[in-house]
C-alpha positions as protocol buffer text, in pm:
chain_id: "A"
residue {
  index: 1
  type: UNK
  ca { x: 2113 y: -1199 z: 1079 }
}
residue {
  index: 2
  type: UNK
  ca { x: 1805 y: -1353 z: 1040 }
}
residue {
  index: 3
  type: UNK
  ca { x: 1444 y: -1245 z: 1135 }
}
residue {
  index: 4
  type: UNK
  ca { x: 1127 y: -1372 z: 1195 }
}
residue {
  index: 5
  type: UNK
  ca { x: 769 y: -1334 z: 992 }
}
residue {
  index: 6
  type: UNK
  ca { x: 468 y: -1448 z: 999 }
}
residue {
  index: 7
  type: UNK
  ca { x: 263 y: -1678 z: 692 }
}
residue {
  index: 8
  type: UNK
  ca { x: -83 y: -1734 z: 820 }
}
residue {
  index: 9
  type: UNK
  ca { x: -18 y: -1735 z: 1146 }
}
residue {
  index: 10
  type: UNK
  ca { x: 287 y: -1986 z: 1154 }
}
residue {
  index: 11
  type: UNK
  ca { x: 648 y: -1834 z: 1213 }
}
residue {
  index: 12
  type: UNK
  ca { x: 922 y: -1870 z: 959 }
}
residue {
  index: 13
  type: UNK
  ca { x: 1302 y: -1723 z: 979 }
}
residue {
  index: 14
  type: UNK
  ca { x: 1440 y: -1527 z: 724 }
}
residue {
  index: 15
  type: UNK
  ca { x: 1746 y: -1351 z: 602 }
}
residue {
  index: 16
  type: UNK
  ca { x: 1659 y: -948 z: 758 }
}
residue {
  index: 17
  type: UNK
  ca { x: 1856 y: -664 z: 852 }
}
residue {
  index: 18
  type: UNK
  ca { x: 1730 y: -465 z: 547 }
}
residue {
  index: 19
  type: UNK
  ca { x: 1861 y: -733 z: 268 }
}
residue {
  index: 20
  type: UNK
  ca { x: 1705 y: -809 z: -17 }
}
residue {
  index: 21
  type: UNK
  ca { x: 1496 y: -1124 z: -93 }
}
residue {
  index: 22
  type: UNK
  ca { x: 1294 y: -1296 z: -276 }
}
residue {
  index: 23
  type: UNK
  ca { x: 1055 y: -1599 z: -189 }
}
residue {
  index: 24
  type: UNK
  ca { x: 776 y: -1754 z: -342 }
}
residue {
  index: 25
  type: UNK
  ca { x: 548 y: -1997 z: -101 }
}
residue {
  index: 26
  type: UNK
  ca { x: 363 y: -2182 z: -341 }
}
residue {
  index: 27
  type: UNK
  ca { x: 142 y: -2350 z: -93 }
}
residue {
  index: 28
  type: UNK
  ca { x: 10 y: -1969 z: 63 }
}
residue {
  index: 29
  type: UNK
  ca { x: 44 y: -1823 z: -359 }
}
residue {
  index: 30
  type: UNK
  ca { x: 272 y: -1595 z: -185 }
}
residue {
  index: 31
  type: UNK
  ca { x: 517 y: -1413 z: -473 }
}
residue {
  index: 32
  type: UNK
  ca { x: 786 y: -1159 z: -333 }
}
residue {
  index: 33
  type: UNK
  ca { x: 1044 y: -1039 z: -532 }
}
residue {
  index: 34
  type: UNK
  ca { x: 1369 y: -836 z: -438 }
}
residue {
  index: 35
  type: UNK
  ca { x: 1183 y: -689 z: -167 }
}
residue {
  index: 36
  type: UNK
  ca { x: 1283 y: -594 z: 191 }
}
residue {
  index: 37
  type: UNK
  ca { x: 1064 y: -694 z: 471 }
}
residue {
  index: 38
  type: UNK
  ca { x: 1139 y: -607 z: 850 }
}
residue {
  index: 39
  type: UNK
  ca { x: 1082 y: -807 z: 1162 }
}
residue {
  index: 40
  type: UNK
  ca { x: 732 y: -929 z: 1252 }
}
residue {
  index: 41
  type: UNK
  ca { x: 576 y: -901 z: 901 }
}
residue {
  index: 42
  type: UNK
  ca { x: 299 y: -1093 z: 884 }
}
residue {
  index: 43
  type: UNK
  ca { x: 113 y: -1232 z: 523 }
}
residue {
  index: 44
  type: UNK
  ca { x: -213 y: -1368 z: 459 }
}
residue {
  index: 45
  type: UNK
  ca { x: -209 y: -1565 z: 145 }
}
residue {
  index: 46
  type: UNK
  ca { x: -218 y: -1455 z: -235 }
}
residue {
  index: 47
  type: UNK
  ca { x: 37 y: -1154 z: -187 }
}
residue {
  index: 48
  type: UNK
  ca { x: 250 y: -996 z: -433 }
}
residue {
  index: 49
  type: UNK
  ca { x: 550 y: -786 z: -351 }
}
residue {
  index: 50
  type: UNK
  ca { x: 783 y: -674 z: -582 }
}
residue {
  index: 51
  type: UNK
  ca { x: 1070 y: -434 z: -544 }
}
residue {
  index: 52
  type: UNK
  ca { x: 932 y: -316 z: -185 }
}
residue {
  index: 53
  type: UNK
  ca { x: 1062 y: -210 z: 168 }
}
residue {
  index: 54
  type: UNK
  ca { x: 826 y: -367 z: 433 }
}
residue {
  index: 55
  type: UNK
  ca { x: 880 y: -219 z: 752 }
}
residue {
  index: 56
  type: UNK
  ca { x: 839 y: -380 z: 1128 }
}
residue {
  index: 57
  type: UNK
  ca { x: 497 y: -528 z: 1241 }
}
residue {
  index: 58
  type: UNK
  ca { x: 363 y: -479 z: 880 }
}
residue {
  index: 59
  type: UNK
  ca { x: 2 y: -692 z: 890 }
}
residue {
  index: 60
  type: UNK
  ca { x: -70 y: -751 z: 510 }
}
residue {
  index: 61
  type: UNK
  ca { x: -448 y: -938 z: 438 }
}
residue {
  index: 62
  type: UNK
  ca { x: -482 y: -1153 z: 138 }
}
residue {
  index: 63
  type: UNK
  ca { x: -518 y: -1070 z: -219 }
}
residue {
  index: 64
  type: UNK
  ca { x: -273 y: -790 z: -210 }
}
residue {
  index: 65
  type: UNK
  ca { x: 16 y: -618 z: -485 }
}
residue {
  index: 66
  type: UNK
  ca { x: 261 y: -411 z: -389 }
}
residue {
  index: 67
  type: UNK
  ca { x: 477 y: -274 z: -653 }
}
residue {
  index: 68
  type: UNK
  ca { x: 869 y: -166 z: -711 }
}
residue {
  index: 69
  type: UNK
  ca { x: 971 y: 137 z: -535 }
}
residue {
  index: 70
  type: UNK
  ca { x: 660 y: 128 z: -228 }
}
residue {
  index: 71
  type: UNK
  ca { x: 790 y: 170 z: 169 }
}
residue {
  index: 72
  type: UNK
  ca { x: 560 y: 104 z: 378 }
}
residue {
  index: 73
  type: UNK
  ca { x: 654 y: 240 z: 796 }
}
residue {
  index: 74
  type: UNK
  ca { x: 605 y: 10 z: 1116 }
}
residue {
  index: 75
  type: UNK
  ca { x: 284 y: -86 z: 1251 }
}
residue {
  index: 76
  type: UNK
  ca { x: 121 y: -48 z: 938 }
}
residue {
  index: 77
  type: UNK
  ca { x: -255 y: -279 z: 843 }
}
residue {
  index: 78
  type: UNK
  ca { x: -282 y: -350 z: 523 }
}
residue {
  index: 79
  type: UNK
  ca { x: -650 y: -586 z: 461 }
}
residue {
  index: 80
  type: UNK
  ca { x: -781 y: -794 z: 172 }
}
residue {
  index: 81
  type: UNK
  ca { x: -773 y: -716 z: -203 }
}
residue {
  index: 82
  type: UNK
  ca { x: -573 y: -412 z: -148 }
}
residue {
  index: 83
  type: UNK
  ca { x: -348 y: -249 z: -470 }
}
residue {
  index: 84
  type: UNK
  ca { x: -58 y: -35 z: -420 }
}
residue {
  index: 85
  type: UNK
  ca { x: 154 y: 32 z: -742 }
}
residue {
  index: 86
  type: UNK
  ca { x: 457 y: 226 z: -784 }
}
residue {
  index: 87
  type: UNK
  ca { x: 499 y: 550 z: -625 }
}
residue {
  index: 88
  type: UNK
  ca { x: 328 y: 534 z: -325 }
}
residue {
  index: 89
  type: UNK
  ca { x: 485 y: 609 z: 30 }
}
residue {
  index: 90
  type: UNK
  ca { x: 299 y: 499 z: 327 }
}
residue {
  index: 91
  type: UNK
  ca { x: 391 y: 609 z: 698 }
}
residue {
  index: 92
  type: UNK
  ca { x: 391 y: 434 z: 975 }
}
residue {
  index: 93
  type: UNK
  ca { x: 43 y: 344 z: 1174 }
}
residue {
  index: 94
  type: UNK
  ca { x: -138 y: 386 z: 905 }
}
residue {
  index: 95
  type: UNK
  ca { x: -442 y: 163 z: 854 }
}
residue {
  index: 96
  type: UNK
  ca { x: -579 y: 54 z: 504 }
}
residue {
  index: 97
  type: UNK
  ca { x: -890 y: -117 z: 460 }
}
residue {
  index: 98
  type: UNK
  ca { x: -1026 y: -380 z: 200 }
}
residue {
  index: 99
  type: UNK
  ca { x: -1031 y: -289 z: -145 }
}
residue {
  index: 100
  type: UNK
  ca { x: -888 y: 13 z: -95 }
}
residue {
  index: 101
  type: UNK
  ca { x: -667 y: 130 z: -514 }
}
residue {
  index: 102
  type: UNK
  ca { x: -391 y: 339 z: -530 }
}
residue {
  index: 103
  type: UNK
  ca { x: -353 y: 497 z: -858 }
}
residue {
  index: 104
  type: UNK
  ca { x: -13 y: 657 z: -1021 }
}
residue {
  index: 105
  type: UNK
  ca { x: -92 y: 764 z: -1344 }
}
residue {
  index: 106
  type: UNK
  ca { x: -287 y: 1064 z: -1441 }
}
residue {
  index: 107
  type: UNK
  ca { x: -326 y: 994 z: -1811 }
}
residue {
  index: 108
  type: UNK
  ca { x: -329 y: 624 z: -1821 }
}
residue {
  index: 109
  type: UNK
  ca { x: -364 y: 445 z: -2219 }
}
residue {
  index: 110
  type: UNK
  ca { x: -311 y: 121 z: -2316 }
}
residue {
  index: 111
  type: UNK
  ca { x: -204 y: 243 z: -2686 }
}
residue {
  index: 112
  type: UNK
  ca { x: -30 y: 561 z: -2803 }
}
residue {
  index: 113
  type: UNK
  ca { x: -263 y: 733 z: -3146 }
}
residue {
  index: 114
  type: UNK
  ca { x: -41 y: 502 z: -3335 }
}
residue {
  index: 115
  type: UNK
  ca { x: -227 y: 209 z: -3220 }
}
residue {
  index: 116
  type: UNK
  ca { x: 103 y: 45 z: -3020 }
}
residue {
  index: 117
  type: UNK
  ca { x: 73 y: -33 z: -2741 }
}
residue {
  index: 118
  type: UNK
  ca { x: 205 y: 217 z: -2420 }
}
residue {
  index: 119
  type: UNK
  ca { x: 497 y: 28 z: -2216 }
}
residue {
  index: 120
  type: UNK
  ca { x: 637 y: 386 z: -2010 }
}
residue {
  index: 121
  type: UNK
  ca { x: 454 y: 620 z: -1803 }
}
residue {
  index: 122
  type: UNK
  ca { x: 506 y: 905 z: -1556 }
}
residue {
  index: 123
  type: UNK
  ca { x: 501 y: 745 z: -1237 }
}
residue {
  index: 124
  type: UNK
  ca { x: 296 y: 1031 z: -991 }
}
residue {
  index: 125
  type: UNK
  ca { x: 383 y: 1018 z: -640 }
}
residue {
  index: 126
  type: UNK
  ca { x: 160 y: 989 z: -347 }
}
residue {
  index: 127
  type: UNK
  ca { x: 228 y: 990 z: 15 }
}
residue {
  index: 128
  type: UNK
  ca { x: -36 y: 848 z: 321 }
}
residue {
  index: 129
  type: UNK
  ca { x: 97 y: 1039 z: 643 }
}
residue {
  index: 130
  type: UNK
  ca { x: 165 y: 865 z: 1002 }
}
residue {
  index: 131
  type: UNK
  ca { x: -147 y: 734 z: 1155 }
}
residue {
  index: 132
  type: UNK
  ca { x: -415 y: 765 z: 866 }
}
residue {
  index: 133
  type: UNK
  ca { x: -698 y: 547 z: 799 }
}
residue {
  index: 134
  type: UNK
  ca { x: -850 y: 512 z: 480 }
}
residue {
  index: 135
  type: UNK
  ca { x: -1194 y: 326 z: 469 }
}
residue {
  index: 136
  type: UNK
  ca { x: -1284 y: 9 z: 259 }
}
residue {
  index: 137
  type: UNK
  ca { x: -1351 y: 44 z: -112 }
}
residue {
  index: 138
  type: UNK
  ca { x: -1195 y: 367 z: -163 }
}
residue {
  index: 139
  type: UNK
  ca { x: -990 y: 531 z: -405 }
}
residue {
  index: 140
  type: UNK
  ca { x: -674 y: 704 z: -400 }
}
residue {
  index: 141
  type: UNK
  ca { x: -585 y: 971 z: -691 }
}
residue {
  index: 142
  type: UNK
  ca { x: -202 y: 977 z: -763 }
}
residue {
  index: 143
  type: UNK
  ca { x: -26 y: 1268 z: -651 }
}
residue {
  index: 144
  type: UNK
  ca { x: -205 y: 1354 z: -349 }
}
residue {
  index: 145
  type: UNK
  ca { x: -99 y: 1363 z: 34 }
}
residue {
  index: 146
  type: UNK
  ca { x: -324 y: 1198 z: 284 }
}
residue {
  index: 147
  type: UNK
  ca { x: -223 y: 1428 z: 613 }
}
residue {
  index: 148
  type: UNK
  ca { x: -123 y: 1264 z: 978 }
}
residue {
  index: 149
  type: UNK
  ca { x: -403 y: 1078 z: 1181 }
}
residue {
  index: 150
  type: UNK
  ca { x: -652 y: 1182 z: 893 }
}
residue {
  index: 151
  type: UNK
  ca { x: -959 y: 968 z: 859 }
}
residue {
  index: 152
  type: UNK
  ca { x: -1081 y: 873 z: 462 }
}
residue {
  index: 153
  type: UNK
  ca { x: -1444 y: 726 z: 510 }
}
residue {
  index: 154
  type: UNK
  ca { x: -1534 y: 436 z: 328 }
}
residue {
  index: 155
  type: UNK
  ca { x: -1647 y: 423 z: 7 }
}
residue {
  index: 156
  type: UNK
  ca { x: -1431 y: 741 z: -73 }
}
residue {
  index: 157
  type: UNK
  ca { x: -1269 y: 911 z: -387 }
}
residue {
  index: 158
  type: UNK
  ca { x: -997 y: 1063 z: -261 }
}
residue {
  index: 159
  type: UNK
  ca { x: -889 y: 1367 z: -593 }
}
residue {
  index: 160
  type: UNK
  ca { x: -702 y: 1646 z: -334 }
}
residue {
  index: 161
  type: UNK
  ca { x: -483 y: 1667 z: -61 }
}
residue {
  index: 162
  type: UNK
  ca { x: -617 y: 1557 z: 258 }
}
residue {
  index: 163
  type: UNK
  ca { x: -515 y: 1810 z: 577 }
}
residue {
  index: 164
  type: UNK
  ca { x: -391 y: 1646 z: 915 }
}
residue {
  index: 165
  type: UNK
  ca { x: -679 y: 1511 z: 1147 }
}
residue {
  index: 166
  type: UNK
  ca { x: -913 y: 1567 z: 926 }
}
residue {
  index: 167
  type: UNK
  ca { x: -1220 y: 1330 z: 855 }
}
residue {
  index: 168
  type: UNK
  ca { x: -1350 y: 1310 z: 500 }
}
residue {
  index: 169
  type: UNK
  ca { x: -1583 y: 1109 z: 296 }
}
residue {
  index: 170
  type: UNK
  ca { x: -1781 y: 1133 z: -15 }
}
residue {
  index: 171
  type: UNK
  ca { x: -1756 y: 992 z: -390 }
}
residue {
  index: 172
  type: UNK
  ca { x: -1525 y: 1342 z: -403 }
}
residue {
  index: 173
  type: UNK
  ca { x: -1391 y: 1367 z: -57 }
}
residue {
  index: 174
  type: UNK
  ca { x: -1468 y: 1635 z: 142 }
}
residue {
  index: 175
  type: UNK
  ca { x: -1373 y: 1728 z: 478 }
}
residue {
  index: 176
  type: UNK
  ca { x: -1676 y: 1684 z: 723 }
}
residue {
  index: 177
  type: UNK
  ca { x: -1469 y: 1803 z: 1067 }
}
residue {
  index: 178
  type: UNK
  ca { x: -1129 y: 1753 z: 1226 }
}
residue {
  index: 179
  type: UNK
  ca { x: -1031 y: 1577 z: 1485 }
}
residue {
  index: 180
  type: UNK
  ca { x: -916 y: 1711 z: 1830 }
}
């Protein structure tokens, strides 16, 4: 069965109904590697995906990574220069704006005391809830949950779990009200 996304704009068919695959569009620097992606995905240019499920409608800007293991839900945004490593589960609806980083590691080294050089690392999980929106620029601290319809304000460092409806911004998020 095949399906249809979306590379700047123009409309290509490819192999869907959940299979894997793996393309690389030399022309858009587009690299994506045993990764699902659903109907109606749409790419920018310079994207990286490798080891993913891309769900329906998925809008993904330029300059972004996604890593092994990441599902993103339906109707997700996803804008420019955005990094999501391994680890991280995103919802559906959920928007993410430019320059937003995912981390997964809590204690990340390059080298061990020895002096060689660190190649495994506890992958920490974090989850982003149906319908949030997390502002340009900000940071995400693995291991947290980013509740339903929340709001992260730009510019944010996001360290602890993040209640449903809530809005919070700050370089340590804090929660500033909820939403009705």
């Amino acid at each position: 069965m095949s399906g249809v996304i979306f590379f700047r704009g123009q409309e290509y068919e490819i192999e869907s109904n959940n299979k894997l695959i793996s393309l690389h569009i030399p022309e858009y620097n587009i690299l994506i590697v045993n990764s699902v992606l659903a109907e109606g995905v749409s790419l920018w240019s310079n994207v990286n995906i490798y080891g993913a499920f891309i769900g329906d409608n998925i809008k993904i800007g330029s300059f972004v990574e996604i890593r092994s293991g990441v599902r993103i839900g339906k109707d997700t945004k996803i804008e420019p220069f955005v990094f999501i490593p391994e680890g991280v589960i995103i919802e559906e609806c959920v928007f993410i704006g430019p320059n937003v980083i995912f981390t997964n590691d809590l204690y990340p080294r390059a080298c061990d005391e020895r002096g060689e050089q660190i190649n495994e690392y506890e992958i920490i999980k974090t989850i982003v809830k149906k319908g949030a929106s997390i502002g340009a620029g900000s940071v995400i601290k693995c291991g947290v949950t980013i509740g339903e319809s929340s709001i992260i304000g730009a510019g944010s460092i996001v360290v602890n779990d993040i209640p449903s409806r809530a809005v919070v911004y700050g370089s340590k998020a804090e929660i500033r009200k909820f939403l009705k």
